[in-house]
C-alpha positions in Angstrom: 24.2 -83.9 90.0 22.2 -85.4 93.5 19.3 -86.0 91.5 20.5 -87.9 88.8 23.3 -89.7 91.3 20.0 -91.2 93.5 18.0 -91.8 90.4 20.9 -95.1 89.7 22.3 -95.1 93.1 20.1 -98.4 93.3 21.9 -100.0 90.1 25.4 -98.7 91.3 24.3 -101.2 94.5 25.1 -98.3 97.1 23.2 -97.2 100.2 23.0 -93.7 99.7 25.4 -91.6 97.1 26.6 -88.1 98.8 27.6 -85.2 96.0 30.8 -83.6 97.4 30.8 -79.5 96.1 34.4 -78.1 96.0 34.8 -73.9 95.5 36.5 -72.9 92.2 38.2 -69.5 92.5 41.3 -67.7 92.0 41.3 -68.8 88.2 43.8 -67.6 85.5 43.9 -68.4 82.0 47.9 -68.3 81.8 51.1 -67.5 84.1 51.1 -64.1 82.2 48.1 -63.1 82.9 48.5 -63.9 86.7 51.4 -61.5 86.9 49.6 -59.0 85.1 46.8 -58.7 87.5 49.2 -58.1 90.4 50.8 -55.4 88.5 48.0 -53.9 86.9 45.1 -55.1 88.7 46.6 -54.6 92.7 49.5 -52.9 91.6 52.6 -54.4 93.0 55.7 -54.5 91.4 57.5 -56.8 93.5 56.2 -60.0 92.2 59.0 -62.2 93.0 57.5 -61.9 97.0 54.0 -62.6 96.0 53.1 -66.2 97.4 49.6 -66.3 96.1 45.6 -64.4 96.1 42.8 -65.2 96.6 39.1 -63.9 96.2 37.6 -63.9 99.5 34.3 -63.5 100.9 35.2 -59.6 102.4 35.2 -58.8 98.2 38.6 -58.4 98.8 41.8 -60.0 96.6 44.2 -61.2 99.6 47.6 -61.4 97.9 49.8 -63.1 100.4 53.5 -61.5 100.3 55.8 -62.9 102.8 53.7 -62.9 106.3 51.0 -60.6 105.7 48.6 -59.8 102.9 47.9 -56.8 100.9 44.0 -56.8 100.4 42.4 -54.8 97.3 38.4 -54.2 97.1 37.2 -56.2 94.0 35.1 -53.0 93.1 38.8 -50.9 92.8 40.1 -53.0 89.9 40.4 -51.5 86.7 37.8 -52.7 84.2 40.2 -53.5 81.7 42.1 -56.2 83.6 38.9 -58.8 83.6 40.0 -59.0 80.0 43.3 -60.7 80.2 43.3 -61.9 83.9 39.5 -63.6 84.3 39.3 -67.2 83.0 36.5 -67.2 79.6 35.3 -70.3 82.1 34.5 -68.2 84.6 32.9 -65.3 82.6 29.8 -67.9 82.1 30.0 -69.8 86.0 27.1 -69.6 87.8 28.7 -72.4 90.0 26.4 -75.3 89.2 28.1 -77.7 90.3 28.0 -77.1 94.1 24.5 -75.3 94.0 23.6 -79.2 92.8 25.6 -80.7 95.6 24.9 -82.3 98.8 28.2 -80.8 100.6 30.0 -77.7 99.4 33.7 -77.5 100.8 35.6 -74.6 100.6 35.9 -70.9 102.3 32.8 -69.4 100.2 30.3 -68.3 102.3 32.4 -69.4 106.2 33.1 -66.6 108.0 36.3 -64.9 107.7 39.3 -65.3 110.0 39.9 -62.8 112.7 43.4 -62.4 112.3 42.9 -61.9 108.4 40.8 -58.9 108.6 43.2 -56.8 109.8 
């Protein structure tokens, strides 16, 4: 995306044209599937105190119950809940987008908080 923004930043009549990178993650195709993996996949029952997860940089899920977390190793999920829980869109991501851009925001990659590693 830089490249081709500076090739017509000239004819756009701007200075200089910065490509701002945001981090896709945590993707599911449908609500069904989402409550699926955190019954299958992490294997909590309670979903009604499940706030949100995330994929984090540890290689950890971080489903966020309440006021603490409940972390699960990405390598410990069973293969066959990629199936229904993983986004076809993300099956082919090799994350273009942001290795193209000039400024990548988002927690991939920054180191992870202190009090979250606990």
């Amino acid at each position: 995306f830089s490249p081709a923004f500076r090739a017509i930043e000239q004819e756009l009549g701007l200075e200089e044209i910065y490509v701002l990178g945001t981090n896709c993650a945590d993707n599911s195709p449908t609500p069904t599937a989402a409550k699926n993996f955190i019954s299958e996949g992490i294997g909590l029952k309670d979903q009604e105190s499940v706030q949100g997860y995330e994929f984090m940089q540890d290689f950890r899920v971080h489903v966020k119950t309440g006021d603490s977390y409940v972390k699960k190793p990405y390598f410990c999920l069973p293969g066959t809940i990629a199936t229904s829980a993983i986004s076809t869109s993300c099956l082919s991501c090799f994350d273009y987008t942001n290795a193209l851009a000039d400024v990548v925001v988002g927690y991939m990659g920054a180191p992870l908080d202190g009090n979250m590693d606990s």
